[in-house]
Every structure is written in C-alpha cells, then in structure tokens.
gemmi code that builds the backbone of each chain (N, CA, C; Angstrom):
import gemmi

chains = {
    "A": [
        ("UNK", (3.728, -16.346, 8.870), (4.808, -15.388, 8.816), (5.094, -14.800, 10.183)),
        ("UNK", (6.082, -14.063, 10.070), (6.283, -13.441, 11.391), (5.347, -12.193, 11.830)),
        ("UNK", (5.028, -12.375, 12.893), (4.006, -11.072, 13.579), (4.567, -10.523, 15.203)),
        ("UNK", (3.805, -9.727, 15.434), (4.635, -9.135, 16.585), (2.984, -9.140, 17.079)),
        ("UNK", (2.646, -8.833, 18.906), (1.341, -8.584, 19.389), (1.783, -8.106, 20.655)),
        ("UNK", (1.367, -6.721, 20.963), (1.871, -5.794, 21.893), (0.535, -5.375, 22.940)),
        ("UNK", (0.186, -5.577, 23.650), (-0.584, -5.298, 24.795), (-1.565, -3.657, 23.994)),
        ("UNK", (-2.868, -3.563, 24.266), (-3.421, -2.800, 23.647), (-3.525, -1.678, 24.491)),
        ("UNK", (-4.184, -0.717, 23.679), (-4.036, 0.736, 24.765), (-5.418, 1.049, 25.206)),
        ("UNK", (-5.576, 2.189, 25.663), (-4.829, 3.287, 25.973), (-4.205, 3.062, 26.728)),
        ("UNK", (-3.578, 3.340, 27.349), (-2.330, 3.340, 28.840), (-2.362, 4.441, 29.644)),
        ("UNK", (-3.556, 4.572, 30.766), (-3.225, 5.864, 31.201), (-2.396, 5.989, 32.738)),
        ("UNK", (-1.616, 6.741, 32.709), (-0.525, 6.277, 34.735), (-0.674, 8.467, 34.839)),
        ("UNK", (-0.725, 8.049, 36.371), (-0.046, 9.361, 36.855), (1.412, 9.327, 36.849)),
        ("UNK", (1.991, 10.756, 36.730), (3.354, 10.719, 36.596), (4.158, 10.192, 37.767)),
        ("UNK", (5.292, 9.319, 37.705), (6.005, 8.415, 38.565), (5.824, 7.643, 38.500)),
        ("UNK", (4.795, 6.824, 38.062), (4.128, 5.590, 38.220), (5.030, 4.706, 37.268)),
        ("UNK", (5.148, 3.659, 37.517), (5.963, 2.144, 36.877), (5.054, 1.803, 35.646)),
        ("UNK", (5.706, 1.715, 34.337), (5.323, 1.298, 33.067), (5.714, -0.258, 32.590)),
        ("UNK", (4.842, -0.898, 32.444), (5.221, -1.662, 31.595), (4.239, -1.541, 30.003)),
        ("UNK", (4.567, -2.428, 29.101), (4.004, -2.761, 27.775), (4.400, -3.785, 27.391)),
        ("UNK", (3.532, -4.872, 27.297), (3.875, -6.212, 27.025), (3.891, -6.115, 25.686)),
        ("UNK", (4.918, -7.085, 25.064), (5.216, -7.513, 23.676), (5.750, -8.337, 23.565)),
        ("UNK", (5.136, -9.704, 22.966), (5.768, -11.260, 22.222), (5.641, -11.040, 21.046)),
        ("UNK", (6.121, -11.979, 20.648), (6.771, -12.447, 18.989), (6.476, -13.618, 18.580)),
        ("UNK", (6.261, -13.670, 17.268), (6.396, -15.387, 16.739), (7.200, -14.815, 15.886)),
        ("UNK", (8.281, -15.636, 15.243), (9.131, -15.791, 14.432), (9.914, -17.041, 14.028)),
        ("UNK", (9.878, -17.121, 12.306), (10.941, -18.517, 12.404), (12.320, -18.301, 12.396)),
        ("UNK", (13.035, -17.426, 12.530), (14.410, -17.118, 12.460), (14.531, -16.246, 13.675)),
        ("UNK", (16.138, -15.407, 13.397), (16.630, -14.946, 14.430), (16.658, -13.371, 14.664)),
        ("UNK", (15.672, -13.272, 14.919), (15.242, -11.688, 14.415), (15.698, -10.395, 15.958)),
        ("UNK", (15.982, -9.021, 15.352), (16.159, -8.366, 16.602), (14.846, -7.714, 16.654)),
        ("UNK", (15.220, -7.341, 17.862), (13.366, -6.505, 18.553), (13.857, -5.028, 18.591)),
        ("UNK", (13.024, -4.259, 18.384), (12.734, -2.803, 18.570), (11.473, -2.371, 19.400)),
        ("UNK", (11.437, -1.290, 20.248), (10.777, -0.411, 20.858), (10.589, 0.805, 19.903)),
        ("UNK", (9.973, 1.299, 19.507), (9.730, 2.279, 18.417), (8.600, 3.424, 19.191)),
        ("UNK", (8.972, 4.692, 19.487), (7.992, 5.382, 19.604), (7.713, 7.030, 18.648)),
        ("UNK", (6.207, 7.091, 18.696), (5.900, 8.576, 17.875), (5.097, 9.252, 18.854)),
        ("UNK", (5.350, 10.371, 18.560), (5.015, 11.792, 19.464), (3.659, 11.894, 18.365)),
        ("UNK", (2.836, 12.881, 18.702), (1.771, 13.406, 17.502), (2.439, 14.231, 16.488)),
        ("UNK", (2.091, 13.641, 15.531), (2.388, 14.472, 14.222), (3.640, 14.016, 13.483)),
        ("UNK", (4.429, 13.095, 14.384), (5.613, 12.813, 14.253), (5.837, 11.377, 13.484)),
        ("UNK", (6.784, 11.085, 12.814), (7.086, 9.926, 12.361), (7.916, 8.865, 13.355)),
        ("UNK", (8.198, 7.685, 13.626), (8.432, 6.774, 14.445), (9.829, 7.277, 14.803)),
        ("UNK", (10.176, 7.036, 16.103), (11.901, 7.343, 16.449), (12.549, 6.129, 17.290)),
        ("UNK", (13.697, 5.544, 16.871), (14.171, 4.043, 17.367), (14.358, 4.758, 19.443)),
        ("UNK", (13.708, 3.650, 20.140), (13.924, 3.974, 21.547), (14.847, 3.122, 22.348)),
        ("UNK", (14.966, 1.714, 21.523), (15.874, 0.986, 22.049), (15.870, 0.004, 21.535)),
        ("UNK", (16.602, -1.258, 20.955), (16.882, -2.592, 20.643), (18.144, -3.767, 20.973)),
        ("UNK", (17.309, -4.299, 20.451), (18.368, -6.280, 21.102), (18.366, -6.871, 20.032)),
        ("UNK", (19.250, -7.482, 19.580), (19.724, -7.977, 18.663), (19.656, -9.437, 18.616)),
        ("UNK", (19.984, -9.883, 20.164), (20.182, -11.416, 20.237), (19.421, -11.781, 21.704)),
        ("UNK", (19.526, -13.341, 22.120), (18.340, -13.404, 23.065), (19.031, -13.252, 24.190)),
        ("UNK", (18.625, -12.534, 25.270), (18.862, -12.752, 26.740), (19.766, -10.652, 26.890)),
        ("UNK", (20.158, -10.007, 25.808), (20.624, -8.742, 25.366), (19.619, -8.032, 26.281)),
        ("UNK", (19.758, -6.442, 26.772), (19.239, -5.746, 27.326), (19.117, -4.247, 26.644)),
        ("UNK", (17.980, -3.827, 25.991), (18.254, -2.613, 25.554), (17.592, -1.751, 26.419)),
        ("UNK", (18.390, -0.373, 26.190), (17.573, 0.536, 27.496), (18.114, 2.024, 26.973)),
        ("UNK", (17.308, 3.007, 27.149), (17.437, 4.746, 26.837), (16.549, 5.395, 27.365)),
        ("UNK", (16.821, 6.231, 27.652), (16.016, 7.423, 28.473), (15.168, 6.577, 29.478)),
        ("UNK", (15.709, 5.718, 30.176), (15.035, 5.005, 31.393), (13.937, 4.170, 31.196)),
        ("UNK", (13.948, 3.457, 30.071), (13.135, 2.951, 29.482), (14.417, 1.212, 29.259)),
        ("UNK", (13.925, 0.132, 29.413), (14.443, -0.741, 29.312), (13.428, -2.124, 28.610)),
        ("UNK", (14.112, -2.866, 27.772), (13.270, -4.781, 27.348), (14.711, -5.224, 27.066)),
        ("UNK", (14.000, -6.583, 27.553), (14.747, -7.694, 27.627), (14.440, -8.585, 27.004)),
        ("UNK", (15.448, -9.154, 25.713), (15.018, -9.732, 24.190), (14.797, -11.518, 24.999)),
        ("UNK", (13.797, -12.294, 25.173), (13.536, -13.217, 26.040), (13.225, -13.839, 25.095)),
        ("UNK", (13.892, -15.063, 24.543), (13.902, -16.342, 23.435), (12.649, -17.357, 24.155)),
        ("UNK", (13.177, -17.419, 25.286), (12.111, -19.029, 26.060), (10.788, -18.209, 26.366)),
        ("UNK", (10.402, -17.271, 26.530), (8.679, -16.564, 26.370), (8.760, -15.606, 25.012)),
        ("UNK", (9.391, -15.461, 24.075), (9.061, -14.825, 22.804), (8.591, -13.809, 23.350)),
        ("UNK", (9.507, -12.566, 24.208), (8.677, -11.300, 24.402), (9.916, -10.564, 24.852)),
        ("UNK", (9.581, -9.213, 24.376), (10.548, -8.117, 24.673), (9.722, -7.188, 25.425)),
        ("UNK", (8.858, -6.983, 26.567), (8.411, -6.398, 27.450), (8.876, -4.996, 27.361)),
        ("UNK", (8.531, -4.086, 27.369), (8.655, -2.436, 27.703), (8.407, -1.883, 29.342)),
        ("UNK", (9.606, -1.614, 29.653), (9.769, -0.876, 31.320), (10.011, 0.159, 31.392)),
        ("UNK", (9.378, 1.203, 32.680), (10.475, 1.993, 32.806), (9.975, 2.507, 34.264)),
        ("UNK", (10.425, 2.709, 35.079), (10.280, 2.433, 36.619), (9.802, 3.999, 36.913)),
        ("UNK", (9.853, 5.238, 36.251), (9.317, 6.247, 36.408), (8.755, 7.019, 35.484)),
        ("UNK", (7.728, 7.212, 35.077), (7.142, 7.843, 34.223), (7.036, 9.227, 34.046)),
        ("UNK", (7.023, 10.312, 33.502), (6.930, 11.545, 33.278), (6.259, 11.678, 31.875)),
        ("UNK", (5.272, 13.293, 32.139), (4.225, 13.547, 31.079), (5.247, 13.622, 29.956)),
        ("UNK", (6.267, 14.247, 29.698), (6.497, 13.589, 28.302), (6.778, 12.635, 28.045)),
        ("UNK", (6.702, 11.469, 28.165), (6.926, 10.245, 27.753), (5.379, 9.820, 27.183)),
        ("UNK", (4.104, 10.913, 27.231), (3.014, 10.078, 26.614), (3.263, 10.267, 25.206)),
        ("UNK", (2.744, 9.052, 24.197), (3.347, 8.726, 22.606), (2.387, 7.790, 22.821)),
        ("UNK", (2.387, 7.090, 21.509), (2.023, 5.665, 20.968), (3.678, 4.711, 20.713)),
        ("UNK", (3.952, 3.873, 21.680), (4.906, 2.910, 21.703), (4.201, 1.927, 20.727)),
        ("UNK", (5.651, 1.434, 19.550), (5.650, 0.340, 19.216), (6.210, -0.398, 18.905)),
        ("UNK", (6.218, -1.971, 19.016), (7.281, -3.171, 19.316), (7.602, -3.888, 17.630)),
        ("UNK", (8.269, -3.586, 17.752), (8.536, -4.073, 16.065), (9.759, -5.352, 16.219)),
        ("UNK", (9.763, -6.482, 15.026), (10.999, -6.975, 15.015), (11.484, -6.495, 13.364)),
        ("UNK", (12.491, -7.278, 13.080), (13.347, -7.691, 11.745), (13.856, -8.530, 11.684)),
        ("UNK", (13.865, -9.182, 10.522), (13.894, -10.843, 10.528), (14.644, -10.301, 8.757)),
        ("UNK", (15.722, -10.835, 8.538), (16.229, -10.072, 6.941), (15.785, -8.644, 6.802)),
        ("UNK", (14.631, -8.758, 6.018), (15.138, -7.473, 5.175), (12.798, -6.856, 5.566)),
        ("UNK", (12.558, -7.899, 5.641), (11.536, -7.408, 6.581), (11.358, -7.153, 7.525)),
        ("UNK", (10.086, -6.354, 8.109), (9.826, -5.430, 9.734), (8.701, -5.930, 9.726)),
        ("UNK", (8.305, -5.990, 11.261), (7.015, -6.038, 11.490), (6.641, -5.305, 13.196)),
        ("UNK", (5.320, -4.883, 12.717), (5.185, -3.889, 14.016), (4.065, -4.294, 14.873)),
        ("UNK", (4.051, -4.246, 15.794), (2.837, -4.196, 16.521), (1.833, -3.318, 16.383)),
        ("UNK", (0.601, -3.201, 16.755), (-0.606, -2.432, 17.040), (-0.369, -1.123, 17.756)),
        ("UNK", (0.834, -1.143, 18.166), (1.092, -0.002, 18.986), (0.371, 0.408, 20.150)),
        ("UNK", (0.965, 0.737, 21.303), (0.198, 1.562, 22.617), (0.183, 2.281, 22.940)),
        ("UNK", (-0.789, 3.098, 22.868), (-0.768, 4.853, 23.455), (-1.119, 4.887, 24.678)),
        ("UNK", (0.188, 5.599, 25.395), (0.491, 5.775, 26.743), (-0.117, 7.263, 26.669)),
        ("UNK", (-0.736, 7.626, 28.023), (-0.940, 8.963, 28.521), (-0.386, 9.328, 29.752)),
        ("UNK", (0.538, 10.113, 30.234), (0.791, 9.676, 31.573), (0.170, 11.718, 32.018)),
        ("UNK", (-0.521, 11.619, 33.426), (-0.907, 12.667, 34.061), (-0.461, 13.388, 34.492)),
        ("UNK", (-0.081, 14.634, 34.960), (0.318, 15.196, 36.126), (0.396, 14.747, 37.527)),
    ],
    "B": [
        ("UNK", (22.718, 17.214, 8.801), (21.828, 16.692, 7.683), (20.172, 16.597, 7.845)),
        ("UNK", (19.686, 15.985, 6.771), (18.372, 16.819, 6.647), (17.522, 15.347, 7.126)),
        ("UNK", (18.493, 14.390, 7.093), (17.564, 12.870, 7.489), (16.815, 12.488, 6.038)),
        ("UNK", (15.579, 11.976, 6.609), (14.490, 11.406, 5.440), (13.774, 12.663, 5.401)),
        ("UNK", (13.549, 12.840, 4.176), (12.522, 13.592, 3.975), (11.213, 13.346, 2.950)),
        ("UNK", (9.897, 13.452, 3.349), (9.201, 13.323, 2.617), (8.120, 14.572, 2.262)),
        ("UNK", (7.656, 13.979, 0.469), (6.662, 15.038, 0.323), (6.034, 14.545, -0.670)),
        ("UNK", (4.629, 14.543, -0.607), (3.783, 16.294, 0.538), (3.444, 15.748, 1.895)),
        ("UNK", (3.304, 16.728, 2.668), (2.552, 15.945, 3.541), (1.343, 16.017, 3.926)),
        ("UNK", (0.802, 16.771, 3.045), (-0.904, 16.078, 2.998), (-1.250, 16.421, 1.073)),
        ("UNK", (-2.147, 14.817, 1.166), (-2.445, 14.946, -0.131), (-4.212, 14.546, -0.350)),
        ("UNK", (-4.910, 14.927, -1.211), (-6.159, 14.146, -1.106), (-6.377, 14.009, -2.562)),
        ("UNK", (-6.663, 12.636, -2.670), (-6.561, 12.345, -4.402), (-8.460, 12.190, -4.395)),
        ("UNK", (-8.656, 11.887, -5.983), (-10.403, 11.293, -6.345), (-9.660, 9.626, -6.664)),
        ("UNK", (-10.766, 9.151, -6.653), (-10.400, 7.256, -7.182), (-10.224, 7.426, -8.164)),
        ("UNK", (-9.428, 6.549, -8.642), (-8.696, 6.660, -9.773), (-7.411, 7.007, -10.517)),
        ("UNK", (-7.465, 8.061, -9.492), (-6.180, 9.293, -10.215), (-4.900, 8.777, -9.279)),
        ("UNK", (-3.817, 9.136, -9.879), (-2.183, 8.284, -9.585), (-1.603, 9.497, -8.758)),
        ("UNK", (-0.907, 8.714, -8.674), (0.130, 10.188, -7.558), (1.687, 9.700, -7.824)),
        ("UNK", (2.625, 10.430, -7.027), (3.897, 9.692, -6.419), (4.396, 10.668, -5.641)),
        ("UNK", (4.399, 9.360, -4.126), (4.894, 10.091, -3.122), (6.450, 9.725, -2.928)),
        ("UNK", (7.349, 11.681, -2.653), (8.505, 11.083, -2.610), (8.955, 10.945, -1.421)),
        ("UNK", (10.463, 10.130, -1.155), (11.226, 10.356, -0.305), (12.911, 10.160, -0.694)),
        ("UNK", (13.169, 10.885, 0.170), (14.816, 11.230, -0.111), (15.601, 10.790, 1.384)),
        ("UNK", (16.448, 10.456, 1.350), (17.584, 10.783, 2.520), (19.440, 11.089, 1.963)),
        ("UNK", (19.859, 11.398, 2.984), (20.998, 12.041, 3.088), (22.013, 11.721, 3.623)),
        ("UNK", (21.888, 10.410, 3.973), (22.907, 10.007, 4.712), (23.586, 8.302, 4.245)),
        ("UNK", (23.388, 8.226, 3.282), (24.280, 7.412, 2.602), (23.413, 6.019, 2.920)),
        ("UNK", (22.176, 5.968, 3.322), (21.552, 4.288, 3.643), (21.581, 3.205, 1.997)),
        ("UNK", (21.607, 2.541, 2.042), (21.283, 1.492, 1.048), (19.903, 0.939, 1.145)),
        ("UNK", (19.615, 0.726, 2.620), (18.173, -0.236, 2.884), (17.021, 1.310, 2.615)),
        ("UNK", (15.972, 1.052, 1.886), (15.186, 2.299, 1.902), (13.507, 1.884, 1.923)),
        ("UNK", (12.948, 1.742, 2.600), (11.483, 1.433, 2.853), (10.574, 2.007, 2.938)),
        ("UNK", (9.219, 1.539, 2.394), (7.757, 2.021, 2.642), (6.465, 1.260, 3.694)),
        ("UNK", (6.256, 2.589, 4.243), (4.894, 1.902, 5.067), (4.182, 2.083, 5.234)),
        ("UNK", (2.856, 1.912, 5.317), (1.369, 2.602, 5.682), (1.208, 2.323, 7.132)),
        ("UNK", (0.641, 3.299, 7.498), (0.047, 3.019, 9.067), (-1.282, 3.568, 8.950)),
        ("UNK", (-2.299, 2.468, 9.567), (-3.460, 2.522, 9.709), (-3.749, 2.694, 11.583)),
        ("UNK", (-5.173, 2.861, 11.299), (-5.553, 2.461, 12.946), (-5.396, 1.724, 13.539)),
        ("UNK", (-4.761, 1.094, 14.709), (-5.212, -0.484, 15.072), (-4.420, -1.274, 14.462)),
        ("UNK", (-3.612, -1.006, 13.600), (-2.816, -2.159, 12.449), (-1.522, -1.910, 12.799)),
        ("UNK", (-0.527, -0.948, 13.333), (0.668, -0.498, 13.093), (1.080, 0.220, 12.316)),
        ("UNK", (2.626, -0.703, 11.732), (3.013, -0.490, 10.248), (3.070, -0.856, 9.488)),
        ("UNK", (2.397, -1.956, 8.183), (2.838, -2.229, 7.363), (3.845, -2.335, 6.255)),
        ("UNK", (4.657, -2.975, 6.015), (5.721, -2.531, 5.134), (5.328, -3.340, 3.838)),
        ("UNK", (4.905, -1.823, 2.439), (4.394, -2.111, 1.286), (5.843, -2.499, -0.010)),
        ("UNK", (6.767, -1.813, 0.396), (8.117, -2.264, -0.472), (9.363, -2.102, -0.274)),
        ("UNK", (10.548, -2.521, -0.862), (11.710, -2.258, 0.027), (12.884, -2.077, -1.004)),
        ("UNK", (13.740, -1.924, -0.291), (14.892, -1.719, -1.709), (16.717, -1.530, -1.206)),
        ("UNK", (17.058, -2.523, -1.112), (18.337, -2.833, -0.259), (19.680, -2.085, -1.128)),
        ("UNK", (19.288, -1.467, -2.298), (20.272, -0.543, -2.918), (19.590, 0.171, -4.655)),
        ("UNK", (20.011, 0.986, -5.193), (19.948, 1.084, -6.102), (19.791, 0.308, -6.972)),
        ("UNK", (18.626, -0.150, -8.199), (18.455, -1.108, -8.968), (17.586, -2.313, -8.550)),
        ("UNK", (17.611, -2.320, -6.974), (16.812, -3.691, -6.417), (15.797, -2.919, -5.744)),
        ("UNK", (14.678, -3.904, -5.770), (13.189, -3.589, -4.817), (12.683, -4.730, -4.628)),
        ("UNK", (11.774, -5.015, -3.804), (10.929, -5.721, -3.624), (9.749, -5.774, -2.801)),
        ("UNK", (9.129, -6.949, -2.857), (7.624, -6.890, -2.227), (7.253, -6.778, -0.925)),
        ("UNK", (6.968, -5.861, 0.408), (6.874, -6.103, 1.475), (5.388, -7.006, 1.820)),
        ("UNK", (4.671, -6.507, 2.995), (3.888, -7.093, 3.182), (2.084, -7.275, 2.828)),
        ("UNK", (1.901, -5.862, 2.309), (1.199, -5.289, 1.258), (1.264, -4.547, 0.130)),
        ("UNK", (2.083, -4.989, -0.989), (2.509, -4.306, -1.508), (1.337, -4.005, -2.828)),
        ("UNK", (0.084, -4.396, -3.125), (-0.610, -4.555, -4.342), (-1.432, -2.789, -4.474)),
        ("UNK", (-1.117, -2.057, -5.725), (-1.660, -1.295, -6.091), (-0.724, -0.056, -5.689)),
        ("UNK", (0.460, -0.563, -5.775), (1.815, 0.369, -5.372), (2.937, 0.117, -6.104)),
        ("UNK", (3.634, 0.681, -6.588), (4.946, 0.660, -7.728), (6.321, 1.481, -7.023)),
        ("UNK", (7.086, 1.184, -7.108), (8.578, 1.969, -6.746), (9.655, 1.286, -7.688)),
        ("UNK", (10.515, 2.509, -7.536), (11.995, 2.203, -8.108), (13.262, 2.902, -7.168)),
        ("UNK", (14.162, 2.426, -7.669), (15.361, 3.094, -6.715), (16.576, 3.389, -8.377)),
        ("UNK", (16.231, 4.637, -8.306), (17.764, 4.906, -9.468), (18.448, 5.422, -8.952)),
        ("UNK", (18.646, 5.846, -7.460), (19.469, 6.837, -7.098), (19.696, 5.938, -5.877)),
        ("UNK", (20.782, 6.311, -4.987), (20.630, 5.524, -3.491), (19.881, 6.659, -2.463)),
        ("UNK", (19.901, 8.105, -3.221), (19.220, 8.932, -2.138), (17.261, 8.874, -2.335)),
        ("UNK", (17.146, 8.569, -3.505), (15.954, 8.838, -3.606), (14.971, 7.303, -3.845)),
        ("UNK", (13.616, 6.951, -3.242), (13.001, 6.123, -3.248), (11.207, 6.596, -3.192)),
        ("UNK", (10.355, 6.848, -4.769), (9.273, 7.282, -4.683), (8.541, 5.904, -4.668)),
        ("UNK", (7.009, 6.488, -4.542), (6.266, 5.086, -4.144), (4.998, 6.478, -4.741)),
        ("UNK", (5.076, 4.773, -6.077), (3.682, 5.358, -7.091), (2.709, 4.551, -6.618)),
        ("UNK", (1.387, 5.765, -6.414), (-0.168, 4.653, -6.541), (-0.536, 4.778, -7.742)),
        ("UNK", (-0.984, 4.166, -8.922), (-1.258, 3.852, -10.095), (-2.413, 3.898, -10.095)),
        ("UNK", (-3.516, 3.720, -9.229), (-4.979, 4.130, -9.646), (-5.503, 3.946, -7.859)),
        ("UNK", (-5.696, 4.961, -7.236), (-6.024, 5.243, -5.811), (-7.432, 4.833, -5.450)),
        ("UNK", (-7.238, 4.400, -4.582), (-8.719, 3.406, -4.164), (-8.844, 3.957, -2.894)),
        ("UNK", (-10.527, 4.390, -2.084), (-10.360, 4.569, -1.112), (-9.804, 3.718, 0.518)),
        ("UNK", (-9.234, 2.537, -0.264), (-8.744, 1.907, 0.396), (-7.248, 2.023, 1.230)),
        ("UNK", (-6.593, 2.612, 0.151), (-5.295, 3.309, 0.173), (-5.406, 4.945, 1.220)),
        ("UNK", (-6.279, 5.537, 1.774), (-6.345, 6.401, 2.970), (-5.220, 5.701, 3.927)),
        ("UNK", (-4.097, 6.706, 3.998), (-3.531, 5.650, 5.065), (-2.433, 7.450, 5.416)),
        ("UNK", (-1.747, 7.000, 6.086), (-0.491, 7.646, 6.633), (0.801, 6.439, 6.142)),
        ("UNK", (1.607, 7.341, 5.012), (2.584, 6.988, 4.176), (3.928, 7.141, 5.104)),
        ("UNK", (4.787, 6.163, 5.449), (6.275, 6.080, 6.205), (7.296, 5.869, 5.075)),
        ("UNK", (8.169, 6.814, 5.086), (9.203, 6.051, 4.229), (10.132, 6.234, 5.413)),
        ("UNK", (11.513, 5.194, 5.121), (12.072, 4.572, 6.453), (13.838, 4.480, 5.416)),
        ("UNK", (15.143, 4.682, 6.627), (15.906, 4.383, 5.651), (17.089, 3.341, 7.177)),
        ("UNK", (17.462, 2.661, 6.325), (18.539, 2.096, 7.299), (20.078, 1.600, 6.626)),
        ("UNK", (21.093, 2.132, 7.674), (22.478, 1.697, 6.902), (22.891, 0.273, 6.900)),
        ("UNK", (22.407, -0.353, 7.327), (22.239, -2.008, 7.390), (21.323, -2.568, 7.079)),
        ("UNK", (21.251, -3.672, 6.086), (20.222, -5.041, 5.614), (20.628, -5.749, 6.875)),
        ("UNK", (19.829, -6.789, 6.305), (19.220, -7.914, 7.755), (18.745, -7.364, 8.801)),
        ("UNK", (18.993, -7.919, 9.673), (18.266, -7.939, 10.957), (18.229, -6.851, 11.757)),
        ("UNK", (19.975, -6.579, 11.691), (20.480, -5.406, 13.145), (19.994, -4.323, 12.717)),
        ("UNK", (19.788, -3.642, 11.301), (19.514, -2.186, 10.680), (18.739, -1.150, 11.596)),
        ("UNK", (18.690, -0.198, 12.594), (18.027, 0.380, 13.292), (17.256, 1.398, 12.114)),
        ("UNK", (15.841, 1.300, 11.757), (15.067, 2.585, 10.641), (15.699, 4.016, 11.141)),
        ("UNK", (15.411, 4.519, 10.344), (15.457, 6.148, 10.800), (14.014, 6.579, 9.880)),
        ("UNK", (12.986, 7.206, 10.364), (11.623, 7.321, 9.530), (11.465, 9.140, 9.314)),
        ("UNK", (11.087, 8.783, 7.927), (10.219, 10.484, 7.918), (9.467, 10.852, 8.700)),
        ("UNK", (8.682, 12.115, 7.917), (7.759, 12.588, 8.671), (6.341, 12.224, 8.633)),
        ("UNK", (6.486, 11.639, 7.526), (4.992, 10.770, 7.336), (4.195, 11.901, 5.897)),
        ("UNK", (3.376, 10.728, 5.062), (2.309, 11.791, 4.365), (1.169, 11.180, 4.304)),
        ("UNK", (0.353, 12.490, 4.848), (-1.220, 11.614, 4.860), (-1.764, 11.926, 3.972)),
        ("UNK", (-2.420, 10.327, 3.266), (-2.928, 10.376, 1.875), (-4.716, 10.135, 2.025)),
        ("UNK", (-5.501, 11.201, 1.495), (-7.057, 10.844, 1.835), (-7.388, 10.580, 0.042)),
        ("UNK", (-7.833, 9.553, 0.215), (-8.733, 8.925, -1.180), (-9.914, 9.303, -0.904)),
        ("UNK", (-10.919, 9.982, -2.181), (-12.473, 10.286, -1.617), (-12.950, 9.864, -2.891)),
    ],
}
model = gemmi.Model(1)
for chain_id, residues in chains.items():
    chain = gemmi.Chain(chain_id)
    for i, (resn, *xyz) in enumerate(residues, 1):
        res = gemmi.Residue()
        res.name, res.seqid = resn, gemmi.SeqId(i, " ")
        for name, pos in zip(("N", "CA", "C"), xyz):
            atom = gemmi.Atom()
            atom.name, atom.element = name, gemmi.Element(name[0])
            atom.pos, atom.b_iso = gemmi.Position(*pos), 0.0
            res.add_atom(atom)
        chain.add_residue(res)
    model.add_chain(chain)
structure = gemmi.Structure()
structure.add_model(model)
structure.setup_entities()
C-alpha cells in the first residue's frame, strides 16, 4: 500500500539556521503531498501542498517540491525562527485515503 | 465558524467499557475522517465517510464503529476498549474527496484505556 517515510527527529537548529526535512513516498497512483504541522496540544494544521509532480508549495517561508523521478517532497525553509519548533508531518492522499509520516520534531534555539 | 470540534478531550475508560467520541464541523465538508496518533507511528486513518449515509474502512479500522446521519456530525464508537486503543483521537474534515482535499483537524481527544 501506499506509505510515506520522513527523516526522523529530533531536529534541533539555532535560530536562522537552514531547515530541511526529508520526505519520500511510495505510491501506486497519483497522489498529492502535504506538509502538515502541530504545535503542543494542538491538532494538525495544513502548511503547504502539491497536487501534481514538479508543483511548488510554499507558506510562511517554508517551501517542497512534489518530485515524481525521486518520490520525495523535501521540507525547506532557509530561515528558521523559535516559533516554528512543532512536530512536522509529510502526509500524501491517494482517493479517499491519507497517509502520514512518523513526523519530525523540530526545536529551533535562540 | 467554530471549525471541527471535538469531545471530550480527555477520557479514561476500564477494558471493556464502550464510549463514543464525537465530532462535528461547520462548514459544509462532505469528506469527514478519523485518526489515531500514536508515538513514532503518525496518523493512522481508522474510518472515513465521503457524505452522509456512506463510511468506510481506513487503515486500522478493527474494534471501532461510525456512522454519518448528518453531514455535520461524525462519532466514532469503541465497542469494548482494549488497552490497546490508548491513543490521541483526530477527527479531520475536508470539502473535497480524492486526492486535492486539504484536512482541516480538531483538537484531538486523548483516550487512556487502564
């Protein structure tokens, strides 16, 4: 079936520092990708998605790029700040099912 | 609007004993979903329901029951709670089936089996 596998955590950066979070896919169809993140206490909030391959999603300076020929939607974001620490996670949809990654908890420092 | 809402958000059952956790939204979705999140695992998605009258099986769905009679409302019965079922409960709603549907998620309810 389809699964998603997202680079494991913790993630810790001082603030400014360049983020990535790796995330590939297996899938037999044509599924879109999601970035999904939760704050503590909080339930999941959509951060950005691609629909189709080679698409660019990006919000609050945070950017992936839906990549068909390596099966991966990578997580960027070229400057980091303490609120941005959460547990990120890479989910697709394929019909009417989701599937999520393991999720990564980022910490970023002062 | 009030989004998804769920309740309770904390529950602690004994083995055995049933519950039903609800959720509601407010904004007119058709697609309406359940999920557990564990440690280390993500999200699981236990059932789904693309409108009123239809449901079906997500990816763990055994020792869990739902219905949809309403398009706002979607509960998710445990029928006999196992401490296996400890999890953090997602219900999820989206205005699009297939693929493109972006979730919109509650607040979560954490369920302790003892």
């Amino acid at each position: 079936g389809d699964s998603v596998t997202q680079m494991e955590g913790p993630v810790t950066l001082s603030e400014e520092a360049f983020l990535t979070i790796n995330c590939t896919y297996t899938a037999t169809g044509y599924p879109s990708l999601f970035w999904y993140v939760q704050y503590p206490g909080e339930g999941l909030q959509l951060l950005l998605k691609a629909t189709k391959a080679d698409d660019k999603g990006s919000n609050k300076g945070f950017e992936a790029t839906y990549r068909k020929e390596t099966t991966s939607f990578h997580l960027e974001k070229g400057s980091v700040q303490v609120s941005d620490s959460a547990v990120y996670f890479c989910a697709l949809r394929s019909n009417n099912d989701m599937r999520f990654g393991a999720g990564t908890r980022l910490t970023v420092k002062p | 609007n009030a989004g998804v809402t769920q309740t309770p958000k904390f529950q602690v059952l004994k083995t055995g004993q049933s519950m039903t956790l609800q959720c509601a939204q407010d904004m007119n979705h058709e697609y309406m979903s359940w999920y557990r999140q564990d440690p280390g695992m993500g999200l699981r998605l236990i059932h789904y329901s693309v409108g009123a009258g239809i449901t079906d099986q997500g990816e763990v769905p055994n020792g869990y029951n739902v219905s949809r009679s309403t398009t706002e409302d979607f509960p998710l019965r445990l029928l006999s709670a196992a401490p296996s079922q400890t999890s953090v409960y997602f219900c999820a709603s989206s205005y699009a089936q297939g693929a493109f549907g972006e979730q919109y998620f509650g607040p979560g309810t954490r369920l302790t089996v003892t």
